[in-house]
N, CA, C and O of each residue as an XYZ file, in Angstrom:
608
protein
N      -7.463     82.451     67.117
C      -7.390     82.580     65.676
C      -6.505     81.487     65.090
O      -6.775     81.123     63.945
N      -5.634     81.001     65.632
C      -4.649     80.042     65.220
C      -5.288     78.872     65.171
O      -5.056     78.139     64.210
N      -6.180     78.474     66.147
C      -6.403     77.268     66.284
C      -8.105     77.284     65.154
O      -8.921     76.363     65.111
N      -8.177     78.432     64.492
C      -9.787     78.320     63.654
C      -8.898     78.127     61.938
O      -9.442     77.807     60.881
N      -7.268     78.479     62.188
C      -7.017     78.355     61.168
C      -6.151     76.615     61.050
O      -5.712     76.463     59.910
N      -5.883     75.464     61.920
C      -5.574     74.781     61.956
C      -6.966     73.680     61.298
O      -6.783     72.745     60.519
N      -8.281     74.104     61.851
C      -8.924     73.436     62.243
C     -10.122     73.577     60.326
O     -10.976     72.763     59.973
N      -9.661     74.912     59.521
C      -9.827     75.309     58.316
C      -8.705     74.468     56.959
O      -9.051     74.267     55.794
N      -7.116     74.049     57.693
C      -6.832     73.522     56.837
C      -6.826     72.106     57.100
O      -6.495     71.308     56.223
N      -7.194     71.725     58.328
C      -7.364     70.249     58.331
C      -8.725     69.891     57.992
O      -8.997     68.700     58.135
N      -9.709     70.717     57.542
C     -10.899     70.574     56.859
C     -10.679     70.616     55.705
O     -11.444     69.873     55.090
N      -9.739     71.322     54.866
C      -9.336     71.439     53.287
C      -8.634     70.318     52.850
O      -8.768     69.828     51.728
N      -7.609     69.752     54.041
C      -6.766     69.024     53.556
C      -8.041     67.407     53.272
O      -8.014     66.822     52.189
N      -8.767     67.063     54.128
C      -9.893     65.878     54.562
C     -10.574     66.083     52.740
O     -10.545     65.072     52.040
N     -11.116     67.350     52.149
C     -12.009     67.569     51.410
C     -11.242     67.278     50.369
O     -11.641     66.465     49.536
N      -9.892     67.960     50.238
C      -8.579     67.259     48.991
C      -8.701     65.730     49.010
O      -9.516     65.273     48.208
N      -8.022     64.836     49.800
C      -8.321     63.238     50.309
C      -9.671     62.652     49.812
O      -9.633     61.869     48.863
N     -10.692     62.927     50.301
C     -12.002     62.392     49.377
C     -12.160     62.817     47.746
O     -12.660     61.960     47.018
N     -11.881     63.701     47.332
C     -12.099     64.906     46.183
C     -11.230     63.799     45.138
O     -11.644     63.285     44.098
N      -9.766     63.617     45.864
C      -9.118     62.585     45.213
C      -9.502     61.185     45.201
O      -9.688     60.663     44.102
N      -9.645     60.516     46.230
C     -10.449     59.401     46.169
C     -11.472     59.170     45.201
O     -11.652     58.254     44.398
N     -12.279     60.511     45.540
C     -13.330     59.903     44.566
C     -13.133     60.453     43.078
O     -14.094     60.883     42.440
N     -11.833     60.417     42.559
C     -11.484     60.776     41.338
C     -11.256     59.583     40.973
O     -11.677     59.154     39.899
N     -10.326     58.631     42.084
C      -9.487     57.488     41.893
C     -10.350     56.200     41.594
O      -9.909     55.266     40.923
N     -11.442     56.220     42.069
C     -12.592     55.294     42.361
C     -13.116     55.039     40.673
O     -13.136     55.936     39.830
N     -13.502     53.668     40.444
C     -14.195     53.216     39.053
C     -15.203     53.683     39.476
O     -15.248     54.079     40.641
N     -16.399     53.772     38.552
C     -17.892     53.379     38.842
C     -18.224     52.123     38.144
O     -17.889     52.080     36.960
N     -18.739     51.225     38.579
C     -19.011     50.036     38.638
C     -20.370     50.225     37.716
O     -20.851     49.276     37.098
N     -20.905     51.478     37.690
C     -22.125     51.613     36.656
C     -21.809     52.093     34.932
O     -22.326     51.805     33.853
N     -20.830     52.851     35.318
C     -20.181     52.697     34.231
C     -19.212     51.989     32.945
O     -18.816     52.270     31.814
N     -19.133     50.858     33.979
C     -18.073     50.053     32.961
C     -19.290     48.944     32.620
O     -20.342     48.836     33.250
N     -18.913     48.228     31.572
C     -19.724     47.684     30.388
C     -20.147     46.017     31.326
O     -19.318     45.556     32.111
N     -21.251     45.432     31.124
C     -21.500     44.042     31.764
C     -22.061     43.482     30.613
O     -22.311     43.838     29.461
N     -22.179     42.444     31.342
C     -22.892     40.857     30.410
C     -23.962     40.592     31.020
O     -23.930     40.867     32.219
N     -25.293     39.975     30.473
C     -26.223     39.078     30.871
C     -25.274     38.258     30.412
O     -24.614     38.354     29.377
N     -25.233     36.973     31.737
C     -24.848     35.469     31.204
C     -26.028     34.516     31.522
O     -26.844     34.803     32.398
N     -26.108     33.312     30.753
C     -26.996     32.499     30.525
C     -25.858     31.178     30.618
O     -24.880     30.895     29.926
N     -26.332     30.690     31.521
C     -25.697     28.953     32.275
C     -26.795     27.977     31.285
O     -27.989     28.222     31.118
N     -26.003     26.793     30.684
C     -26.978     25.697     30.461
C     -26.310     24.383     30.713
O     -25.557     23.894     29.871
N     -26.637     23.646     32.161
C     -25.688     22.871     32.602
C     -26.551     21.837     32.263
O     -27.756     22.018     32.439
N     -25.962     20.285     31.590
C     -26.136     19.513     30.972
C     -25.200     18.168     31.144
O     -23.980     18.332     31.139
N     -25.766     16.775     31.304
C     -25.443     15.656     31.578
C     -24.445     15.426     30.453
O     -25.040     15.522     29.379
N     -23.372     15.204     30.319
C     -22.767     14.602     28.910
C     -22.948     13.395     28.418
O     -22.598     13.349     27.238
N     -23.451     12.146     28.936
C     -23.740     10.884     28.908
C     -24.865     11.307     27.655
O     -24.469     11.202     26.495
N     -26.247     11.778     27.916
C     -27.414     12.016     27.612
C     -28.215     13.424     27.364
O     -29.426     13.596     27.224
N     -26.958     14.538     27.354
C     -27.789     15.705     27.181
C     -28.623     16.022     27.873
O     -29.067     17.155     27.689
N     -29.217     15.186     28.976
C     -30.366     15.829     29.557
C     -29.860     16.560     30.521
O     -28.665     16.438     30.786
N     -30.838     17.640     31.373
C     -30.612     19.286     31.802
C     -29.921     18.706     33.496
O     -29.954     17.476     33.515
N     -29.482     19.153     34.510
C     -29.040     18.556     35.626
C     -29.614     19.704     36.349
O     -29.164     20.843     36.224
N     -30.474     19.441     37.002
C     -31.085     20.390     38.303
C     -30.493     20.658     39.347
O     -29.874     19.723     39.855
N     -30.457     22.038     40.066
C     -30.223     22.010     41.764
C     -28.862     22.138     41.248
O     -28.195     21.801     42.226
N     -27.882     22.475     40.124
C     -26.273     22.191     40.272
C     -25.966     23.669     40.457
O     -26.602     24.624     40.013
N     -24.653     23.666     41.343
C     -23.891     24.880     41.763
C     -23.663     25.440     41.333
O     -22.564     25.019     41.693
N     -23.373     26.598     40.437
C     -22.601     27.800     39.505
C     -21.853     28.616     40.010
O     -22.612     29.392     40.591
N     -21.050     28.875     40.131
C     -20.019     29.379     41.179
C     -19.151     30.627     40.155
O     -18.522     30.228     39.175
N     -19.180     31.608     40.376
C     -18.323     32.820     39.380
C     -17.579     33.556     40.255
O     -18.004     33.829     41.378
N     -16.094     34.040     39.700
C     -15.434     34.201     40.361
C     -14.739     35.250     39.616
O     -14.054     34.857     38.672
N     -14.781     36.567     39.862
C     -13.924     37.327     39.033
C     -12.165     37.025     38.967
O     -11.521     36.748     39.979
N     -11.655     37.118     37.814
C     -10.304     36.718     37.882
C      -9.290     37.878     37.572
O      -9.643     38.561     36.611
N      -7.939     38.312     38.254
C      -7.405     39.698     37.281
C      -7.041     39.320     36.277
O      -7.429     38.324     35.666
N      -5.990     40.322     35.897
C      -5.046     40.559     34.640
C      -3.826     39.435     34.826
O      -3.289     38.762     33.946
N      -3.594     39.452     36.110
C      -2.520     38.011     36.391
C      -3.107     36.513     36.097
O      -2.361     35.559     35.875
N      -4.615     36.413     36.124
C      -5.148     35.037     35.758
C      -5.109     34.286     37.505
O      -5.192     33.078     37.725
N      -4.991     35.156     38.355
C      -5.664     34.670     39.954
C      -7.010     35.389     40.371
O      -7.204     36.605     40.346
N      -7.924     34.384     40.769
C      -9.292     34.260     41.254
C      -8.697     35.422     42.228
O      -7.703     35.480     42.953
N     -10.225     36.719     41.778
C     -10.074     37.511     43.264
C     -10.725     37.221     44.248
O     -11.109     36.054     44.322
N     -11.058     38.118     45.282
C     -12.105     38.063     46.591
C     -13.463     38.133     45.769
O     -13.569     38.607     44.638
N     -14.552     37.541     46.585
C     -15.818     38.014     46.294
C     -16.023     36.809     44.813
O     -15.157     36.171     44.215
N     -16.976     36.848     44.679
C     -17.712     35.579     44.138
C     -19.347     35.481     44.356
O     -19.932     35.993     45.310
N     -19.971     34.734     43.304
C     -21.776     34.329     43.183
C     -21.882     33.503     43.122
O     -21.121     33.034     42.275
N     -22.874     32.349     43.872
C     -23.348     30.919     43.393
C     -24.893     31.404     42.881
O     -25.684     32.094     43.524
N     -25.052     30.918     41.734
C     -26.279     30.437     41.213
C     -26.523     28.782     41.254
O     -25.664     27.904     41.182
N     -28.129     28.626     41.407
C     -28.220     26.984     40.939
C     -29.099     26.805     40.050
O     -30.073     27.555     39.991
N     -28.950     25.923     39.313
C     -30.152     25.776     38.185
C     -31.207     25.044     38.366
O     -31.321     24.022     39.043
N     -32.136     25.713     37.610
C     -33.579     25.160     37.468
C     -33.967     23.947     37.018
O     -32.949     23.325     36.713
N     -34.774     23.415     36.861
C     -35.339     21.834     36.457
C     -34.546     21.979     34.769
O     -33.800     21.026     34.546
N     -34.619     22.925     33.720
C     -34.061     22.687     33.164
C     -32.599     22.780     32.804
O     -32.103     22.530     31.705
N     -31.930     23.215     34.005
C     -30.435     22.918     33.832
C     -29.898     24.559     33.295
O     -28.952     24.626     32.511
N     -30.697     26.038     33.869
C     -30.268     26.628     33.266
C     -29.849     28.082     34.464
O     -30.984     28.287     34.893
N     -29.446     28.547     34.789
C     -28.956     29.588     35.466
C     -28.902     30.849     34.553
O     -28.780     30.764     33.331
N     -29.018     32.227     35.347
C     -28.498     33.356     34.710
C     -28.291     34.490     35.459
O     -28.807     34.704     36.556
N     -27.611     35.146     34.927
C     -27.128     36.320     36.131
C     -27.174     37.859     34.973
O     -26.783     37.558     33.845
N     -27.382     38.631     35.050
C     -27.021     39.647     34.763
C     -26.549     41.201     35.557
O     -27.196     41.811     36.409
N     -25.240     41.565     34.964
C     -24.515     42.252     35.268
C     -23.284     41.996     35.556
O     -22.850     42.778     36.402
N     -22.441     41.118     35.155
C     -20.855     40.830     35.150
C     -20.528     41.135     34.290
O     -20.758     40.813     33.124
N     -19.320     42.509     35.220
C     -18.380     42.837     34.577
C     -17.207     42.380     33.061
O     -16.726     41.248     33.020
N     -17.048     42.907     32.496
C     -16.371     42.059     30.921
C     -14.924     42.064     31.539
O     -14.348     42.939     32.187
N     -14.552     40.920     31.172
C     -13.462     40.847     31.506
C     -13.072     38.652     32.070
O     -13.771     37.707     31.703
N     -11.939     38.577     32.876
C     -12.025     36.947     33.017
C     -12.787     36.578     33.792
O     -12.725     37.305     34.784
N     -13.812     35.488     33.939
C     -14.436     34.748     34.610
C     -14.351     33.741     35.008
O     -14.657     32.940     34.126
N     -14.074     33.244     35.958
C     -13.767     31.529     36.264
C     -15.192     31.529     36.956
O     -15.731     32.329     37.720
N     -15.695     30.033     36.261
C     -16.907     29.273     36.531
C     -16.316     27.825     36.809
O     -15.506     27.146     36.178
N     -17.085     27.581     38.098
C     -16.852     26.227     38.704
C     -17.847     25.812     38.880
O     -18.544     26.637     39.470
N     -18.679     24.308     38.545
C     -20.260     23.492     38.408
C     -20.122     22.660     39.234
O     -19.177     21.886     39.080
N     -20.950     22.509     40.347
C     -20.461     21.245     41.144
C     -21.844     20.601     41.238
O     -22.723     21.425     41.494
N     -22.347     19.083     41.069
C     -23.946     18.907     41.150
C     -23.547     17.476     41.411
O     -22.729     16.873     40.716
N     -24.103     17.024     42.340
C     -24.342     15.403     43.199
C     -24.222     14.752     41.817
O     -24.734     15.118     40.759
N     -23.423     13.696     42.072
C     -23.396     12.446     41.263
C     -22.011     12.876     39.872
O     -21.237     12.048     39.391
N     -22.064     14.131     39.573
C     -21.025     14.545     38.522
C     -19.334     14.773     39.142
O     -18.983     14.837     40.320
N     -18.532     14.859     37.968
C     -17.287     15.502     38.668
C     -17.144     17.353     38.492
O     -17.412     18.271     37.718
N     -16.820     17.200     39.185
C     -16.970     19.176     39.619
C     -15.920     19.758     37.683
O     -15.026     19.686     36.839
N     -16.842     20.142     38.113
C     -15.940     21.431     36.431
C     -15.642     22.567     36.642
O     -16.365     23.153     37.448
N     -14.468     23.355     36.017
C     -14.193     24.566     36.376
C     -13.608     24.853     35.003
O     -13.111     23.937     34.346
N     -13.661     26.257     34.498
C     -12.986     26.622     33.229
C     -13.105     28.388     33.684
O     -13.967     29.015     34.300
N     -11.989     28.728     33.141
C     -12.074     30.184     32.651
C     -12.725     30.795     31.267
O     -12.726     30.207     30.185
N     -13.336     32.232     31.556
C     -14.494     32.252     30.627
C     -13.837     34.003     29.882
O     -13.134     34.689     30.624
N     -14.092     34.405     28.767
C     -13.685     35.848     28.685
C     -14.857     36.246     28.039
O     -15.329     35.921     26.950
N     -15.337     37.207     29.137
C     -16.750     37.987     29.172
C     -16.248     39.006     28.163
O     -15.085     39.366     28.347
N     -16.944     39.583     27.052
C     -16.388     40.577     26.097
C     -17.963     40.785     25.190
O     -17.963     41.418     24.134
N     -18.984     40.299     25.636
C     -19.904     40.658     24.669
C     -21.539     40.801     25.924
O     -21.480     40.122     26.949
N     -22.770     41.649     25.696
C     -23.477     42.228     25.849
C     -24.673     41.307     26.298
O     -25.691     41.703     26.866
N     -24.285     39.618     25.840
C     -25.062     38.842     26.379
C     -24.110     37.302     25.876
O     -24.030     36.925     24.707
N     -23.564     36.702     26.882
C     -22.703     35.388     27.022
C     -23.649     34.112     27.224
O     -24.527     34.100     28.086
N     -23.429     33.167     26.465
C     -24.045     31.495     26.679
C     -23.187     31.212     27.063
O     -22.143     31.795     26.768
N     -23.231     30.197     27.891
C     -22.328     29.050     28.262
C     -22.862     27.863     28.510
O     -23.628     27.642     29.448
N     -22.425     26.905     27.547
C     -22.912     25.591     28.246
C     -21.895     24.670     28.373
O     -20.956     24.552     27.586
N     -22.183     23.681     29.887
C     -21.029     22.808     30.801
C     -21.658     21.387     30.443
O     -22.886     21.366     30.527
N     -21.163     20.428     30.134
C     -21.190     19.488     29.934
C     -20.916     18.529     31.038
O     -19.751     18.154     31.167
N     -21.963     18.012     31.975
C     -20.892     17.425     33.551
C     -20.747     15.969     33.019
O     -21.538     15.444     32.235
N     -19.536     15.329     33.592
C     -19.547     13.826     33.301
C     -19.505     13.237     34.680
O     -19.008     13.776     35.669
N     -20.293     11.649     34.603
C     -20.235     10.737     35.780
C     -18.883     10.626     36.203
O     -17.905     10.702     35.460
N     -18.874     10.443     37.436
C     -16.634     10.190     37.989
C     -16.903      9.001     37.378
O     -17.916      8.385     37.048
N     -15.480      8.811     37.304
C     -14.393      8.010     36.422
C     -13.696      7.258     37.947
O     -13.603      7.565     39.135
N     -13.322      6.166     37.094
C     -12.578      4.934     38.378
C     -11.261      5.679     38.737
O     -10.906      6.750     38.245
N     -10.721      5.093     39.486
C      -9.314      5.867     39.808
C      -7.964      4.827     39.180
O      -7.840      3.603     39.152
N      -7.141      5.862     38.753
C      -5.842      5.188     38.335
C      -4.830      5.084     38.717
O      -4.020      5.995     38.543
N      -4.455      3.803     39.458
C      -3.398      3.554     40.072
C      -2.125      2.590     39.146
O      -2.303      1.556     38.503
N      -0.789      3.393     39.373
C       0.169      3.096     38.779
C       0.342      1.382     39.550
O       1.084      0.734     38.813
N      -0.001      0.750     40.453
C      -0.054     -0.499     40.922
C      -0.644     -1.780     40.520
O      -0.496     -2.957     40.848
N      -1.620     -0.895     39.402
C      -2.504     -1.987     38.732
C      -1.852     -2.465     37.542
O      -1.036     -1.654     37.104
N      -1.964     -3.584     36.850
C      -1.764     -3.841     35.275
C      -2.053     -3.033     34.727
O      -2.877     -2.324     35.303
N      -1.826     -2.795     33.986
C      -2.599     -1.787     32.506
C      -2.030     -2.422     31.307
O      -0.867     -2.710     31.026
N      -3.151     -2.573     30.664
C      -2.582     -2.943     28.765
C      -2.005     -1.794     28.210
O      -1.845     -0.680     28.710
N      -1.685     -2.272     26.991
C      -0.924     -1.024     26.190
C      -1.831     -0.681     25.706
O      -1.630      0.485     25.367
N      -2.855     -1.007     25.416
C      -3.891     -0.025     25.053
C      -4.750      0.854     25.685
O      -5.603      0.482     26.490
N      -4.568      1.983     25.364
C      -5.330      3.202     26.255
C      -6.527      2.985     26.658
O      -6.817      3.332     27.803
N      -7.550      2.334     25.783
C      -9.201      2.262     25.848
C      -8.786      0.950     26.683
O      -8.931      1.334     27.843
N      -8.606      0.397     26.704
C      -8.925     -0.648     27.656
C      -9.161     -0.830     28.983
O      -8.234     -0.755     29.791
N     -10.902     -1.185     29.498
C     -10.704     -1.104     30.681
C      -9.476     -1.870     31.602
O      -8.707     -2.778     31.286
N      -9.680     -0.882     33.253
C      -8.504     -1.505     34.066
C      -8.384     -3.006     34.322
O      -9.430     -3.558     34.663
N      -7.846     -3.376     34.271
C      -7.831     -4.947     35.152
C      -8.379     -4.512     36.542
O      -8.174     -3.520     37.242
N      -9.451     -6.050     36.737
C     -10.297     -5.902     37.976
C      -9.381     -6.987     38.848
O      -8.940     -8.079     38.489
N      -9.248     -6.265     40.180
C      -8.855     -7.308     41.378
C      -9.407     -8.621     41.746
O     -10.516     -8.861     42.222
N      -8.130     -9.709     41.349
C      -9.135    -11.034     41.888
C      -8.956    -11.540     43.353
O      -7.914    -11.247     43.940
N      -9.952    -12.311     44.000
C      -9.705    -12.578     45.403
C      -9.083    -14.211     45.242
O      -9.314    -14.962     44.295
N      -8.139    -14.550     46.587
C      -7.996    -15.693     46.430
C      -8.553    -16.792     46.025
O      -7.843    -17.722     45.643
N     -10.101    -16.895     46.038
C     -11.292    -17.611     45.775
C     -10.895    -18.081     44.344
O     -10.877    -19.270     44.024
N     -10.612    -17.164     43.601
C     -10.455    -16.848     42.224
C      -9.273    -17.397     41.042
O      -9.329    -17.623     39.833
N      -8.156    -17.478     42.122
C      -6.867    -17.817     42.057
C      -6.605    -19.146     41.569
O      -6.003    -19.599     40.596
N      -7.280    -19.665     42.602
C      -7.305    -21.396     42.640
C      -7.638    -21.822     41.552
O      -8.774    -21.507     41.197
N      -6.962    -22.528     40.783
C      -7.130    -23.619     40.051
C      -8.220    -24.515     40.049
O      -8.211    -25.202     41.070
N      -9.287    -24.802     39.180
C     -10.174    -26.109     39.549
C     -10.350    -27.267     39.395
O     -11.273    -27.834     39.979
């Protein structure tokens, strides 16, 4: 008898533990989402960039990327979409051959989200070793070879 009553409250206590759990638990069907709509786009020329990465990343309340993440890629016209993300922060990162990778944080809060990314061609690199004019727009000074040097 002792051991049918050990074996009754370690069955009550197991059924408390889930009972609570599943009090504690969100439903993920219940909280509110977004259709989002991607329109990834050349900045040079506006035209659409195919085959590029879409990368989403839920973010918390602290503003750090959690676990778990989606890549989408876009279609001939440069457009991706997902529906069902959660409202709340989104970090989107675009990565597509020939562009420089983009990343921005996004705040999901409405029932259907646009987004459009603008990718630009890389840019030369800037080294504190080179000349530079005082003027900002000005391209860098290009390296001359000894060839160049010489006097004629």
């Amino acid at each position: 008898m002792a051991g049918m009553k050990k074996i009754f409250i370690a069955a009550m206590l197991a059924l408390l533990a889930m009972a609570g759990a599943a009090v504690g638990q969100k439903d993920k069907d219940d909280e509110p989402s977004s259709f989002i709509y991607f329109l990834v786009l050349k900045d040079d020329n506006g035209k659409p960039v195919r085959n590029a990465a879409v990368i989403m990343h839920p973010v918390n309340t602290k503003g750090k990327q959690e676990r778990g993440g989606m890549e989408l890629k876009t279609d001939p016209e440069g457009k991706a979409n997902f529906d069902g993300i959660p409202y709340g922060k989104l970090r989107v990162q675009v990565l597509a051959t020939g562009f420089q990778t983009c990343g921005e944080d996004y705040d999901v809060e409405k029932a259907k989200t646009e987004i459009t990314i603008k990718l630009k061609r890389p840019q030369g690199q800037y080294s504190v070793y080179d000349e530079h004019s005082k003027d900002a727009s000005a391209p860098p000074k290009q390296d001359t070879t000894p060839e160049q040097k010489k006097p004629n």
